[in-house]
N, C-alpha and C positions, 0 to 999 in steps of 0.2 A: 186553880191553884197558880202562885207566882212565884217565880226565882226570882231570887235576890243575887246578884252577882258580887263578892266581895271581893273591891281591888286592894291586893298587896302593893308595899312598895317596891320600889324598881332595886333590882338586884345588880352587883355589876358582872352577871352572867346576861342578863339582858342589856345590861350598854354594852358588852362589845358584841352583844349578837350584831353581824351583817345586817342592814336594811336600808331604808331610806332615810336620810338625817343631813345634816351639813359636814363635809367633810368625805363623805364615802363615796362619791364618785368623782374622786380629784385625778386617779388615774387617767381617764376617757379627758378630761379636758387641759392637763399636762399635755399628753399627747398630742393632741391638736395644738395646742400652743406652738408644741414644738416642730411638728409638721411648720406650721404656717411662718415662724419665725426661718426656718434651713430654707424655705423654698425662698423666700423672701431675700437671701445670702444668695440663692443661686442668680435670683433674677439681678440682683445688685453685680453680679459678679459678668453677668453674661449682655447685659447692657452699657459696663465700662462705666458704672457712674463712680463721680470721685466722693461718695460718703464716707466718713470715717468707718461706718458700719460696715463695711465693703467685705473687708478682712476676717474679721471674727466671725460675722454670719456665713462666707462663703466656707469658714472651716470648718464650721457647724454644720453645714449640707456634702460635705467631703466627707465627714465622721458618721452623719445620722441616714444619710439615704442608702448607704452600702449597710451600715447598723442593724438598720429597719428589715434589712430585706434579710440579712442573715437572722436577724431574732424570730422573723415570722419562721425559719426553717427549723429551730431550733424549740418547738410548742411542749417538745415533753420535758425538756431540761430543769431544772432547779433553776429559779429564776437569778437567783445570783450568779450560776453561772453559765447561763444563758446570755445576761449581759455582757459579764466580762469575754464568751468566746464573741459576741456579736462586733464588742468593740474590737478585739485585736483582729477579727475579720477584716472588717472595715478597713483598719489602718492596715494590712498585707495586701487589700483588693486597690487601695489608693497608691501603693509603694509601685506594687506589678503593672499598673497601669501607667505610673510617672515610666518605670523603668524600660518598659515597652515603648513608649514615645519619646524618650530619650536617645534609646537606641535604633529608633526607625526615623530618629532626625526630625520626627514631628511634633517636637515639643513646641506649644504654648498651653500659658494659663488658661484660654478658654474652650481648648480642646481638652482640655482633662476635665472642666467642670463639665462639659458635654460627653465625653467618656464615662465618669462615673456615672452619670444619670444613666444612660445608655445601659450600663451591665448593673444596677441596682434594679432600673425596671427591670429589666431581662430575667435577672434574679427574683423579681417580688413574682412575676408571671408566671415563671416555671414553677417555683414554690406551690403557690396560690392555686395555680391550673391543675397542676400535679397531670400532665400528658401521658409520663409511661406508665403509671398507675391505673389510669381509663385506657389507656389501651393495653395492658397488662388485663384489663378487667372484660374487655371486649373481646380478646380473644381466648381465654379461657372460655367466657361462653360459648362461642363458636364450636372451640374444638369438645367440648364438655366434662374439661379439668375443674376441678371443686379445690383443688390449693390452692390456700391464701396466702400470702405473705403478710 
Protein backbone atom coordinates (compact mmCIF):
# COMPACT_ATOMS: atom_id res chain seq x y z
CA UNK A 1 0.00 0.00 0.00
CA UNK A 2 1.23 3.72 -0.71
CA UNK A 3 0.52 7.24 0.83
CA UNK A 4 0.12 9.87 -1.19
CA UNK A 5 1.10 12.84 0.75
CA UNK A 6 -0.98 15.95 -0.36
CA UNK A 7 0.83 19.37 -0.18
CA UNK A 8 -1.35 22.33 0.90
CA UNK A 9 -0.52 25.81 0.20
CA UNK A 10 1.51 27.78 2.46
CA UNK A 11 -0.40 29.63 5.05
CA UNK A 12 0.80 32.80 6.61
CA UNK A 13 0.79 30.92 9.88
CA UNK A 14 3.65 29.11 8.32
CA UNK A 15 5.50 32.29 7.07
CA UNK A 16 6.03 33.74 10.14
CA UNK A 17 6.60 30.32 11.80
CA UNK A 18 10.44 30.83 13.11
CA UNK A 19 13.06 28.71 10.97
CA UNK A 20 15.56 28.86 8.66
CA UNK A 21 15.01 31.39 5.64
CA UNK A 22 16.66 34.79 4.62
CA UNK A 23 16.20 37.29 7.13
CA UNK A 24 15.83 35.34 10.44
CA UNK A 25 19.14 35.32 11.65
CA UNK A 26 19.93 39.10 11.30
CA UNK A 27 20.08 39.31 14.93
CA UNK A 28 23.49 37.09 15.43
CA UNK A 29 25.22 39.07 12.62
CA UNK A 30 23.97 42.80 13.64
CA UNK A 31 25.69 41.91 16.69
CA UNK A 32 28.74 40.96 15.35
CA UNK A 33 28.77 43.87 12.98
CA UNK A 34 28.48 45.89 15.79
CA UNK A 35 30.89 44.11 18.12
CA UNK A 36 33.61 44.49 15.28
CA UNK A 37 32.60 48.10 14.17
CA UNK A 38 32.98 49.60 18.61
CA UNK A 39 36.13 47.68 18.81
CA UNK A 40 37.50 49.02 15.79
CA UNK A 41 36.50 52.96 17.50
CA UNK A 42 38.38 51.67 20.43
CA UNK A 43 41.54 50.66 18.53
CA UNK A 44 41.20 53.90 16.37
CA UNK A 45 40.99 55.75 19.45
CA UNK A 46 43.87 54.02 21.52
CA UNK A 47 46.34 54.22 18.65
CA UNK A 48 45.83 58.19 18.15
CA UNK A 49 45.09 57.71 14.43
CA UNK A 50 43.87 61.00 12.76
CA UNK A 51 40.80 59.24 10.85
CA UNK A 52 37.71 60.95 10.56
CA UNK A 53 36.14 57.76 11.99
CA UNK A 54 38.10 58.24 15.05
CA UNK A 55 35.13 59.99 16.81
CA UNK A 56 31.87 58.45 16.15
CA UNK A 57 33.37 54.76 16.48
CA UNK A 58 35.24 55.67 19.61
CA UNK A 59 31.55 56.77 20.87
CA UNK A 60 30.19 53.77 19.88
CA UNK A 61 32.55 51.54 21.97
CA UNK A 62 31.98 54.30 25.03
CA UNK A 63 27.98 53.38 24.56
CA UNK A 64 28.11 49.48 23.45
CA UNK A 65 30.85 47.78 25.53
CA UNK A 66 29.43 49.05 29.01
CA UNK A 67 25.76 48.32 26.95
CA UNK A 68 26.74 44.80 26.24
CA UNK A 69 27.86 43.95 29.55
CA UNK A 70 24.77 45.61 31.27
CA UNK A 71 22.16 43.75 28.62
CA UNK A 72 23.98 40.42 29.30
CA UNK A 73 22.90 41.08 33.16
CA UNK A 74 19.75 42.05 32.29
CA UNK A 75 18.56 38.14 30.38
CA UNK A 76 14.96 38.13 31.81
CA UNK A 77 13.91 41.70 31.03
CA UNK A 78 11.37 42.78 28.29
CA UNK A 79 13.69 43.31 25.62
CA UNK A 80 12.67 46.90 25.08
CA UNK A 81 13.49 47.58 28.36
CA UNK A 82 16.42 45.73 28.64
CA UNK A 83 17.85 48.00 26.09
CA UNK A 84 16.76 51.16 27.17
CA UNK A 85 18.08 50.22 31.07
CA UNK A 86 21.46 48.84 29.28
CA UNK A 87 21.91 52.16 27.40
CA UNK A 88 21.33 54.63 30.40
CA UNK A 89 23.66 52.18 32.24
CA UNK A 90 26.18 52.79 29.90
CA UNK A 91 25.89 56.30 29.63
CA UNK A 92 25.89 56.65 34.09
CA UNK A 93 29.00 54.00 33.92
CA UNK A 94 30.84 56.52 31.34
CA UNK A 95 29.80 59.87 33.36
CA UNK A 96 31.06 58.12 36.95
CA UNK A 97 34.22 57.06 35.34
CA UNK A 98 34.78 60.66 33.39
CA UNK A 99 33.87 62.05 36.96
CA UNK A 100 36.22 59.83 38.91
CA UNK A 101 39.28 60.93 36.76
CA UNK A 102 38.33 64.22 36.80
CA UNK A 103 38.39 64.48 40.21
CA UNK A 104 41.50 62.36 40.77
CA UNK A 105 43.22 64.74 38.25
CA UNK A 106 43.66 61.89 35.94
CA UNK A 107 41.87 62.68 33.25
CA UNK A 108 42.78 61.87 29.44
CA UNK A 109 40.98 60.55 26.62
CA UNK A 110 42.88 57.41 26.46
CA UNK A 111 42.52 56.53 30.07
CA UNK A 112 38.88 56.61 29.98
CA UNK A 113 38.78 54.59 26.65
CA UNK A 114 40.99 52.09 28.86
CA UNK A 115 38.74 52.53 31.83
CA UNK A 116 35.72 51.72 30.24
CA UNK A 117 36.99 48.59 28.71
CA UNK A 118 38.48 47.75 32.02
CA UNK A 119 35.01 47.82 34.19
CA UNK A 120 32.87 46.51 30.88
CA UNK A 121 35.16 43.34 30.86
CA UNK A 122 34.99 43.28 34.64
CA UNK A 123 31.32 43.48 34.28
CA UNK A 124 30.83 40.90 31.23
CA UNK A 125 33.00 38.50 33.69
CA UNK A 126 31.16 38.75 36.85
CA UNK A 127 27.93 38.56 34.91
CA UNK A 128 29.03 35.55 32.71
CA UNK A 129 31.09 33.68 35.68
CA UNK A 130 28.24 34.43 38.12
CA UNK A 131 31.28 33.62 41.20
CA UNK A 132 28.83 33.99 44.32
CA UNK A 133 26.36 32.01 42.73
CA UNK A 134 29.01 28.86 42.51
CA UNK A 135 30.08 29.49 45.56
CA UNK A 136 26.66 30.25 47.09
CA UNK A 137 26.22 26.76 45.41
CA UNK A 138 29.29 25.07 46.81
CA UNK A 139 28.67 25.75 50.01
CA UNK A 140 25.33 24.80 50.44
CA UNK A 141 26.45 21.47 49.46
CA UNK A 142 29.08 21.33 52.03
CA UNK A 143 26.99 22.35 54.65
CA UNK A 144 23.71 20.37 53.25
CA UNK A 145 21.35 23.40 52.80
CA UNK A 146 18.78 22.54 49.97
CA UNK A 147 17.72 26.56 49.59
CA UNK A 148 17.69 27.99 46.55
CA UNK A 149 17.56 31.27 45.67
Amino acid sequence: MQTIRVKTSSTADERARPGPGPGRDLGPLLAGAATAVAGTGALLALTDSGSPLRGPLTLLFLIAAPAAAIGLALRGFDPFARVLTALAGAVALDMLIAQGMIATHRWSWRGGVVAVTAFSILLLLLVRLRPVERILKHTSRRTGNTRSS
